[in-house]
C-alpha positions in Angstrom: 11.5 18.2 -8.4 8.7 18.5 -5.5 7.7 16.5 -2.8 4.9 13.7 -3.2 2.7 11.6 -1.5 1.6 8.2 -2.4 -1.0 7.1 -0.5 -3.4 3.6 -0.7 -6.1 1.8 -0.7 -5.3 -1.1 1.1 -7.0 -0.9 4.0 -10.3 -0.9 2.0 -9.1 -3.8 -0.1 -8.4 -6.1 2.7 -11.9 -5.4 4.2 -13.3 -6.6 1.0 -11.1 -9.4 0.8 -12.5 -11.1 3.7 -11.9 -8.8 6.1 -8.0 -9.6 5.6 -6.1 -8.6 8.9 -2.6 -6.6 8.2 -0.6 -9.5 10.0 -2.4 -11.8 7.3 -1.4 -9.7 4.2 2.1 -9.0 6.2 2.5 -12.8 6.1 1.7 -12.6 2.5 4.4 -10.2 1.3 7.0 -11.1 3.6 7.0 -7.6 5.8 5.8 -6.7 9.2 2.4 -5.7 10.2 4.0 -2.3 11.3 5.1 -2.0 7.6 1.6 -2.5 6.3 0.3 -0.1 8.9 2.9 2.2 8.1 2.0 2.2 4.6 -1.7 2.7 5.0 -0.7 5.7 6.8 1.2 7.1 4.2 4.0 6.9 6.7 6.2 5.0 4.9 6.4 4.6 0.8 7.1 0.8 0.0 9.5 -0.3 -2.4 8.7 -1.1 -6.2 8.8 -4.6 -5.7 6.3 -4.7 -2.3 4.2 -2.6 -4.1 3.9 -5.1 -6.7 3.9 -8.1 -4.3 0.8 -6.3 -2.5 -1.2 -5.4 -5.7 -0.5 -9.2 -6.9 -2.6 -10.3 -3.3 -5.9 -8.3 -4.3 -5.2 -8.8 -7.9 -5.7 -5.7 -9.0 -2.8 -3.3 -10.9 -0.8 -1.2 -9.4 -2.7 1.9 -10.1 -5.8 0.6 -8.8 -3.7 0.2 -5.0 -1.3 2.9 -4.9 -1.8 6.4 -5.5 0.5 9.1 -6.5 0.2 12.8 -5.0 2.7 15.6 -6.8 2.6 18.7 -4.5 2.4 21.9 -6.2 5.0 23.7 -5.6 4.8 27.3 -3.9 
């Protein structure tokens, strides 16, 4: 199998949600900030479960926040 990305949209999300900070939706998962920020950096892929916890926040589904990136392979 090949190496993937999963990247986000949660930075945009929390702007349209009030302009949500990342210690706010940090506080709302139960994570650090540094997690969140991680995460919209594509630094750091969460768990199953945070993912979930994040997409409940914005109501939205999972597909709509996360993003998954197969590289080909060479």
């Amino acid at each position: 199998m090949g190496k993937f990305k999963i990247t986000s949209n949660i930075r945009t999300l929390r702007f349209h949600q009030d302009e949500m900070t990342q210690q706010e939706l940090a506080d709302k998962v139960g994570v650090t900030r540094q997690t969140i920020m991680a995460i919209e950096k594509s630094k750091y892929s969460p768990s199953l479960e945070l993912a979930f916890r994040i997409a409940r926040v914005f109501d939205k589904p999972l597909n709509e926040v996360f993003f998954f990136h197969p590289e080909e392979k060479r």
